[in-house]
N, C-alpha and C positions, 0 to 999 in steps of 0.2 A: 426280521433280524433275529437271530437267535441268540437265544442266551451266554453271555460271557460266562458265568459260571459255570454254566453248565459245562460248556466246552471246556472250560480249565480241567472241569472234574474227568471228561474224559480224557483229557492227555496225560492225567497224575494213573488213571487208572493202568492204562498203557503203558507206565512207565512202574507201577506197586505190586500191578498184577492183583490187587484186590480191593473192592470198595472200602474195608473197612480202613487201609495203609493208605487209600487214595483221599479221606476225609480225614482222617491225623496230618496228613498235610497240609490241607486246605482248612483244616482248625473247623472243620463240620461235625454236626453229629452224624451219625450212621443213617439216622432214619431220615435227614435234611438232603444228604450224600444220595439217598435212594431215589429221594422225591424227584431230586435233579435229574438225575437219569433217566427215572422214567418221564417228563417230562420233555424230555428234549427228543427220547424216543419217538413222545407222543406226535408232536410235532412234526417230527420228520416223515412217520408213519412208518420205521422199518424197528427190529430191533440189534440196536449197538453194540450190546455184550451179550457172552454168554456165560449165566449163575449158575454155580453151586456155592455146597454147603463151605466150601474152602477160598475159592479164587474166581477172579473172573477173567475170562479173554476175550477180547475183540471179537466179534460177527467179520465176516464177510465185509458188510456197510459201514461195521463201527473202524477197520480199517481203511477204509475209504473213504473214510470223512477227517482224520486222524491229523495228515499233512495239513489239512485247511483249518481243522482249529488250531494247529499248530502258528500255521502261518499269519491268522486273526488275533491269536495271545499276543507274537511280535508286535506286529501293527496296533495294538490296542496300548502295550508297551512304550512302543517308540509315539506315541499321541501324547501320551502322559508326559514321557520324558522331554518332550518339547515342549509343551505348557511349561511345566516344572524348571525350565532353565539347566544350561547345563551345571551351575552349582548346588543341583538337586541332593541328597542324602542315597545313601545308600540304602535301597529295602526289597523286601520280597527275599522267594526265594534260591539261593543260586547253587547249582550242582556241578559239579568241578569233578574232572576224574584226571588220575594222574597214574604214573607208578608205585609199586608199594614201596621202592626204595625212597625213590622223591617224595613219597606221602609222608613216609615216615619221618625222615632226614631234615624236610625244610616246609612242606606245605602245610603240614599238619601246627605244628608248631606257629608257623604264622596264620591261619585260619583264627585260634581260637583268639590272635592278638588283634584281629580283626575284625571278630564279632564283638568283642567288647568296644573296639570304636563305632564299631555298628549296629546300636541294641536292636535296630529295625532290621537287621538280615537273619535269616535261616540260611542255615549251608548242608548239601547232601554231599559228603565228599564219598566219590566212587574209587578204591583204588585196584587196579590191574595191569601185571605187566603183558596182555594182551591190547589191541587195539580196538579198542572199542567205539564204534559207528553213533557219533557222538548227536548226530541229526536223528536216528532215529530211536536214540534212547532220551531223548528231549534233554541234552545235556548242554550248558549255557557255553561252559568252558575248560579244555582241553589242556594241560601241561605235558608236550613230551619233548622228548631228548633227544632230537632227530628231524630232520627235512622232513615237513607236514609230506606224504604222499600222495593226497588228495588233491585237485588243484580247485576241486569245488568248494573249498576251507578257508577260512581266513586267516593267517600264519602270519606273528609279531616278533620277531628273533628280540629275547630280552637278555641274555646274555651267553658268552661261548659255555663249551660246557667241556674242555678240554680232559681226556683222556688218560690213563698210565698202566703201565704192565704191575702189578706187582703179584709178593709171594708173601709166604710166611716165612722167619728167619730159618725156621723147622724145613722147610722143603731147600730151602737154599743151601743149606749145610747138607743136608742128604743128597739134592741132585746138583749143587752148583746153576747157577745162573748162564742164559743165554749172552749171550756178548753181539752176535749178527742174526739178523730177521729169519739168516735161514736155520738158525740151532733152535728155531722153533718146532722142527719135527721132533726133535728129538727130548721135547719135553711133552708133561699131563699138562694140557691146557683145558678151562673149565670153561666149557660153554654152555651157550643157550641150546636147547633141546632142537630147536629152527635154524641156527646159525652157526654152521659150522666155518665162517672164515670170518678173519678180522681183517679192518683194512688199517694201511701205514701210507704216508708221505715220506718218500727216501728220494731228497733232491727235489726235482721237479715235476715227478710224476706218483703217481697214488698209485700204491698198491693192493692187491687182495690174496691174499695169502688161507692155504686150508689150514687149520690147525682141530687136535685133535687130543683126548684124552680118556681117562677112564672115567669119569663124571661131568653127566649135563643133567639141567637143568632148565626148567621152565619160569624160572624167578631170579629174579639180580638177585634178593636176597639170598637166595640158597648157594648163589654161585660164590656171594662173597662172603659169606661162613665155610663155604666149603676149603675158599684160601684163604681164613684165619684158621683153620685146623690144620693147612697143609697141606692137601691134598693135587694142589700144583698152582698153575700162574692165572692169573684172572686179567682180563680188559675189564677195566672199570672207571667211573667215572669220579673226577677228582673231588667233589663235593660231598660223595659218597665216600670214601676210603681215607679223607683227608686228615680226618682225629685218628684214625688208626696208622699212619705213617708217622705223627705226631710223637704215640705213644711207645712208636716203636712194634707194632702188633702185624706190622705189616716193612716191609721193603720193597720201594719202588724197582723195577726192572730194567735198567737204558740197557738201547740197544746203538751199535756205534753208525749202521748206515739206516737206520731208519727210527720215526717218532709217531707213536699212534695218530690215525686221524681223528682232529676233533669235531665234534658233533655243537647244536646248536639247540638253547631251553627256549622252546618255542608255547607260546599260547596262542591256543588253535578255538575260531568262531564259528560256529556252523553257520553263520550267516552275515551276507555284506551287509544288511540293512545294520539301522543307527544301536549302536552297542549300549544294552543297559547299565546306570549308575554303579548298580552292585559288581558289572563285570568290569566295567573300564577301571573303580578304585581300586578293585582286589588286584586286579593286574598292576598298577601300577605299585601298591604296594609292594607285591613279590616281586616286580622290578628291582627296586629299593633294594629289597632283603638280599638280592643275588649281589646286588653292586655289593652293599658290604661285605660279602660271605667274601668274592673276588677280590 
């Protein structure tokens, strides 16, 4: 049987890219962190990583072994967490990636009110608004804004995540506001660097429309700075832009035949198997947090 620790140590390393970031996690010393490794080497008789004086990366083997400690961590997991009863505590540690807006705006903020209900959890928050391949960067739990695409995933719709046009008063006064889905050509629309069309619901069927402008962008963030300075009309989402309608920093956009399509705040499991303490409470807290936000 091989060592549980061991194998954790390799999946932290997999995931830090260096022994010395893969035992900060695992709260080992460096020279304990080594032993490990070579030890499990020794055992298997190949070797798992390859050292230098900076980083380490997988062998050949040490990827090829990689899935299956993954897989024995779960199952080692879900053993515990059935002893333990499901009204176990939350512990260990949980790595969550989300958006930077949604990190910013709502997860972050609830995270730290979380670890203090849960002195026993560690949380690695990942935030990118690319999609990040959540199985193979050994990440527990997933928040995005959108139809899980994956059907290999575990996907929880916790709340809508509804949609709106807006501008700054600044561009409205200088260009005037669209009134119909088609006076969209003829505005700076601010998009994603990837996603040049937005879609609407007008009546009964769903639209997709090109839109286009002088500034795109790889980040929500940058797209919705770029419409509080003006620069033209932005799709965004209501959770995000909502204190700034508030304040007046922004104005919503109607259009009279059509209403953006709304999107769905999905928490996404990279595995069916029985879901850990730490991931099922945080979820359901940030359930919670959206119902009220909503």
């Amino acid at each position: 049987m091989l060592d549980l620790s061991a194998l954790a140590l390799l999946v932290e390393i997999a995931t830090a890219g260096s022994l010395a970031a893969a035992a900060r996690r695992l709260r080992l010393s460096p020279m304990a962190a080594s032993r490990l490794l070579a030890g499990l080497e020794r055992e298997l008789g190949v070797r798992l990583a390859h050292r230098t004086t900076r980083a380490l990366s997988l062998t050949e083997e040490g990827a090829a072994l990689l899935p299956h400690a993954r897989t024995m961590m779960e199952e080692h997991a879900a053993a515990l967490a059935s002893v333990r009863g499901s009204d176990a505590g939350a512990h260990g540690l949980l790595r969550v990636t989300t958006s930077f807006a949604f990190g910013r705006r709502v997860l972050a903020p609830l995270t730290a009110q979380f670890m203090l209900a849960n002195p026993k959890v560690q949380v690695d928050l990942q935030l990118t608004d690319g999609v990040m391949d959540i199985v193979a960067e050994g990440i527990d739990l997933a928040i995005r804004i959108a139809a899980p695409a994956d059907s290999g995933l575990v996907g929880r719709r916790l709340q809508d995540s509804p949609r709106v046009l807006v501008a700054a008063p600044a561009y409205v006064e200088r260009r005037g506001a669209p009134e119909v889905l088609a006076d969209l050509r003829d505005h700076d629309c601010l998009t994603m660097s990837s996603a040049a069309h937005w879609s609407f619901s007008g009546g009964r069927e769903m639209r997709r429309v090109r839109v286009a402008g002088r500034f795109t962008a790889n980040s929500i963030d940058a797209i919705h700075e770029a419409c509080r300075g003006g620069l033209g009309i932005a799709l965004l989402s209501l959770w995000n832009v909502g204190p700034d309608l508030e304040a007046g920093l922004l104005r919503q956009v109607r259009l009279a035949d059509a209403v953006p399509e709304p999107l769905g705040i999905w928490a996404v499991y990279p595995t069916r198997r029985m879901v850990p303490a730490k991931v099922r409470l945080f979820v359901e807290a940030l359930a919670a947090r959206l119902k009220a936000m909503a």
